[in-house]
C-alpha positions, 0 to 999 in steps of 0.5 A: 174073699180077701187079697194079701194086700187087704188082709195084711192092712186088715190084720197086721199083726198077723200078716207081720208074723206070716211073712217073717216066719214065711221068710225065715224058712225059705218060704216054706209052708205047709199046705193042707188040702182036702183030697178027692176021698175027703181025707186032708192031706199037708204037703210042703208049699213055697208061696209067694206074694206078687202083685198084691196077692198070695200065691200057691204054684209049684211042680205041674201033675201033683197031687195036691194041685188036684186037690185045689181043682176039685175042692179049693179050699186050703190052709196055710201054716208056716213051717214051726221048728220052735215048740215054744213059739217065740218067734210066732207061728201063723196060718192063714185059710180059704180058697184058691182061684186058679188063674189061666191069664198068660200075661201074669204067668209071664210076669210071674215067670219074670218076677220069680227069675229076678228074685230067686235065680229060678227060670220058668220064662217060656213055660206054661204054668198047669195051675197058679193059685191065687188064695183068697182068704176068709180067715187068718190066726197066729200065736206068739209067746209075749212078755210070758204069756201066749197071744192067739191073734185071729182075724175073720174079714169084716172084723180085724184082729182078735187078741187072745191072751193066755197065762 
């Protein structure tokens, strides 16, 4: 599985347009799950990068933590406002862990304060999620045409010109 640092020198381009569109909204992505009767379910997510890796975390007992316990696999997708895509869409997918170290939590806890103004310090984190990802793809309307950009790891970026 792939961390956010080897994903993102692995697949520029489309780390690039995950992290600016991931900026311009907040944060705020869409989180697709599989929940326990097998149906999807998208809930809003605000990921973030720390240490080198892409994490999902948030308010404890939801359902879709309980989700990623029973069935880690996930997909990201940044929030879409523009129909034409001009400033590019992107999704990323794979697996979560979800890791117990309480030194990190504390870091994170830290982190998140210093970078956001959002206390956490002093609280135990239910679930934090570190993504592992097995396959990225974004899309960017360019000089009029669209490119589908794709990446699986072991194999760089695809570009996929469409008139």
């Amino acid at each position: 599985m792939t961390r956010w640092t080897d994903f993102s020198a692995d697949a520029p381009r489309i780390a690039e347009i995950f992290t600016r569109r991931h900026a311009a909204t907040g944060n705020l992505c869409m989180l697709a799950t599989l929940r326990l009767d097998g149906f999807p379910r998208i809930s809003p997510m605000e990921p973030r990068f720390f240490e080198g890796d892409l994490w999902i975390g948030g308010m404890p007992g939801t359902a879709k933590f309980e989700d990623l316990v029973a069935d880690p696999r996930f997909s990201l997708h940044t929030a879409t406002v523009d129909t034409r895509v001009t400033e590019g869409d992107a999704k990323v997918w794979g697996t979560v862990q979800d890791v117990k170290d309480e030194a990190l939590h504390r870091r994170f806890a830290e982190w998140l304060l210093a970078t956001t103004g959002f206390d956490l310090t002093g609280r135990t984190f239910e679930h934090l999620f570190r993504a592992h990802l097995t396959g990225a793809a974004a899309a960017r309307v360019e000089d009029g045409h669209l490119d589908i950009t794709t990446w699986r790891p072991g194999s760089g970026e695809q570009v996929i010109r469409k008139d």
